[in-house]
Each structure stands twice: as structure tokens, then as C-alpha cells.
C-alpha positions as a printed Julia matrix, in Angstrom:
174×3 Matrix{Float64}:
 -101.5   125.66  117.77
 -100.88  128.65  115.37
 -100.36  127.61  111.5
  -96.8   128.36  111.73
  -96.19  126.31  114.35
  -98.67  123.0   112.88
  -95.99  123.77  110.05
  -92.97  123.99  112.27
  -93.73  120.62  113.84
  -94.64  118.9   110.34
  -91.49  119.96  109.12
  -89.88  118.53  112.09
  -91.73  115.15  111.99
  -90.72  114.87  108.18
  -86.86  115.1   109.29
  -87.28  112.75  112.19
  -88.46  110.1   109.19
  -86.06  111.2   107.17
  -83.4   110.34  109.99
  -84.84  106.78  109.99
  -84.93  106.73  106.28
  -88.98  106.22  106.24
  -91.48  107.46  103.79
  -94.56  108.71  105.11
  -98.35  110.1   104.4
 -100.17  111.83  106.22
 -103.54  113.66  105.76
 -104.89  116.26  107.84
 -108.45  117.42  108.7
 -110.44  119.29  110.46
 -109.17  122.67  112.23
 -105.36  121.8   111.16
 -107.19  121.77  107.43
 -108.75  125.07  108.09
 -105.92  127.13  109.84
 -103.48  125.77  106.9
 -105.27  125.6   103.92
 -108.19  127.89  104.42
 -106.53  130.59  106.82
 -110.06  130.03  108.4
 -108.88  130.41  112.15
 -105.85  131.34  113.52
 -105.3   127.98  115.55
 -106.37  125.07  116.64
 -106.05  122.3   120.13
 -104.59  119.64  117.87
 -103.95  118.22  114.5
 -106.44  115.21  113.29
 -104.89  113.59  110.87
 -104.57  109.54  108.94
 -100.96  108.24  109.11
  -98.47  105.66  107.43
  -96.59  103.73  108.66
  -98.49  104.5   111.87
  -96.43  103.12  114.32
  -93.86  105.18  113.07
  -95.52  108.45  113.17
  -96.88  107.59  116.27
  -93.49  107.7   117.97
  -92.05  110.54  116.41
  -94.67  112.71  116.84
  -94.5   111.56  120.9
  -90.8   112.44  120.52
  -91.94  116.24  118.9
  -93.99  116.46  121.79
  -91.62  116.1   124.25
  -89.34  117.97  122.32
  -91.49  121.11  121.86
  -93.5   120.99  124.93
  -96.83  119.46  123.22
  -99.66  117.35  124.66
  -98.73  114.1   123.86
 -101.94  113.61  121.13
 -101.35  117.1   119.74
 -101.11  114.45  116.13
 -103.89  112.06  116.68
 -106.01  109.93  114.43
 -109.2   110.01  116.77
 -110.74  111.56  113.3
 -110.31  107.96  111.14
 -114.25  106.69  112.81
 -115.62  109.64  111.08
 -113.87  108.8   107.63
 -115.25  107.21  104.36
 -113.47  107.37  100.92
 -112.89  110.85   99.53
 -110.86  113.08   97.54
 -107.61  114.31   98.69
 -104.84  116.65   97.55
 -101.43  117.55   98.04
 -100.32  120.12  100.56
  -97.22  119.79  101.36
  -94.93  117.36   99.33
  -91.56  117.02  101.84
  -88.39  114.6   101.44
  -89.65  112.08  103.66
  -93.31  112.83  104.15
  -96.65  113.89  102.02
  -99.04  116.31  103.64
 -102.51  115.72  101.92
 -105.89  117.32  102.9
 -109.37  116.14  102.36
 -111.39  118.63   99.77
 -113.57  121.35  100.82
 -116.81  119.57  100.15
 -115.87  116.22  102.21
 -114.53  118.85  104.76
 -117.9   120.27  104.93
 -119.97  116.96  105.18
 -117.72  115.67  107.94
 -117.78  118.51  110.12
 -121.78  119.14  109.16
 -121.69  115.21  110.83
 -119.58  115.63  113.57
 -120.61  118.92  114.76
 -120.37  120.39  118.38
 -122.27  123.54  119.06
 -119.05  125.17  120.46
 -118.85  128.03  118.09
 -115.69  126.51  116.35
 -117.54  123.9   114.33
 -120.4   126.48  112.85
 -117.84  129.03  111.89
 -115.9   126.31  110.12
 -119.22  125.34  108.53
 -119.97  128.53  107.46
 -116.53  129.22  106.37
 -117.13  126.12  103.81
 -120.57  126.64  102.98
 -119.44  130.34  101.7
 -116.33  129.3   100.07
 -118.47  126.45   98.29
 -120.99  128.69   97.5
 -123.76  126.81   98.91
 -126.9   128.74   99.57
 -129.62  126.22  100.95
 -129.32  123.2   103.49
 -130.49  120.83  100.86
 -126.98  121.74   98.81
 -125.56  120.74  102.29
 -127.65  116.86  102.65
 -126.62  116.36   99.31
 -122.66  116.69   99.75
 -123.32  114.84  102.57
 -125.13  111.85  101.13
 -122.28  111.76   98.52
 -120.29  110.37  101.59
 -122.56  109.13  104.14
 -125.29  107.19  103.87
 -128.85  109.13  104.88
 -130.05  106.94  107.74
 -126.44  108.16  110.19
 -127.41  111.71  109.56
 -129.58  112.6   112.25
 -132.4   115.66  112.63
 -129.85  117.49  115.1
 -127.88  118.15  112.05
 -130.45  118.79  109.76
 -131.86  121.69  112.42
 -127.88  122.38  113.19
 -127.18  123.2   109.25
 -130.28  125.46  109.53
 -129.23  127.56  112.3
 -125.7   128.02  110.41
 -128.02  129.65  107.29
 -129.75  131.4   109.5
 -126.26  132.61  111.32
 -125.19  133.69  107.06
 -128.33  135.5   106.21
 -127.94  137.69  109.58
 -124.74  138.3   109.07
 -123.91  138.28  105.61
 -119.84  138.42  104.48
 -119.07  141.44  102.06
């Protein structure tokens, strides 16, 4: 999905609830989060996302599927095992429903956490690691013990967040 079209179906789940007369919240992470708020990527295979009322959502966005040709989990919540408490803003503040995102450094611990070595998750990591500024992994295991406790992070990641650095100082952005 493109970001106009993660926009075009947002929109279109916001008048669905506002044709029930519901109020709902929604926040989005991972490559929705960095197509839309970080112009990161061009696209992504789905959006992650939290919902209320969930039941709700879930139905309407099943309905946008069908209605624009989607996968059926192109909105899913498969992200929420990952989650712990963490900032959040605004993105998007519609008649019926609020689009927040998580901030850039829980962004960055949850992906750093969650990684696959697909190319997609280390260019998202570098993409927050720049835009944060960040020039060791230790800055990196500290946002990440602000939201995670030490003992779930394991050495992959640790040897994972090195290889990223290593990927920056080749290849350094001008």
C-alpha cells in the first residue's frame, strides 16, 4: 500500500464510523508509521495498528477490504504483543476517528526488538537512528530499556543493531 492509498482507506474507515455514529482511535505503527509520517518508504504489505471499539473497526475495515479489493488483514493488530506503554501523538484528527502514531524513539526500540533481516526492518532502523541522531548502539539499548525490560532483548539484536552502524558508517547520508 502506497501512503495515499493507507490515507484513502483511513479516510474511508472514518466515514463508515461516522455512518454508524461511532467514535474511534486508532494508532498506527510500524511501516504504515514510516510511509505516513516519515515518508521513509514508499509502501508497505499492511497497516499495524491498536483499535477502539475493536469490534467495530474490525468489521469496517473487512467491509473496506472488500470494497477496495484488500487482503482481508490489510488493518490488523498482530503488532499489540510487541506493545508496552509509550508516547503517542496525533496524526490525523477526523470526524469520527483519531489517527495517532507511536514516537520516533518507541518506533525505533520496537522495530530494533522485532526485527527481521529482510532489508525493510534495517532501513527503517537506520531511517530512525539518523533522524534521532543516534550515533552508537549503546544510544540504541538505552531507548530500548526505557520500554523493555533488558533480559527480552536478546544478543541477535544487540549484533543486529551493530550491523545497521556498520551499514551507516559505509554508507553515510549527505
Amino acid at each position: 500500500m502506497l501512503r495515499d492509498e493507507i490515507l484513502k482507506y483511513l479516510h474511508a474507515l472514518n466515514e463508515k464510523l461516522q455512518q454508524r455514529n461511532v467514535k474511534g482511535e486508532i494508532c498506527l505503527y510500524g511501516g504504515a508509521v514510516m510511509c505516513l509520517v516519515y515518508d521513509a518508504r514508499p509502501s508497505t504489505k499492511d497497516v499495524d495498528a491498536i483499535f477502539q471499539p475493536s469490534e467495530i473497526i474490525r468489521e469496517v475495515a473487512k467491509e473496506i477490504a472488500n470494497e477496495y479489493e484488500l487482503v482481508n488483514d490489510w488493518l490488523n493488530d498482530g503488532v499489540k504483543g510487541f506493545l508496552v506503554e509509550h508516547p503517542r501523538k496525533v496524526f490525523l484528527n477526523l470526524s469520527h476517528l483519531v489517527v495517532m502514531v507511536a514516537d520516533p524513539e518507541y518506533m525505533l526500540a520496537m522495530k530494533s526488538l522485532s526485527a527481521r533481516i529482510d532489508g525493510t526492518d534495517s532501513k527503517d532502523i537506520e531511517f530512525l537512528i539518523n533522524k534521532l541522531k543516534i550515533t552508537t548502539v549503546d544510544e540504541v539499548l538505552k531507548i530500548i530499556d526505557k520500554y523493555y525490560p533488558r533480559r527480552i532483548v536478546k544478543p541477535a539484536t544487540q549484533f543486529f543493531l551493530e550491523e545497521v552502524f556498520d551499514e551507516i558508517h559505509d554508507n553515510p547520508r549527505s
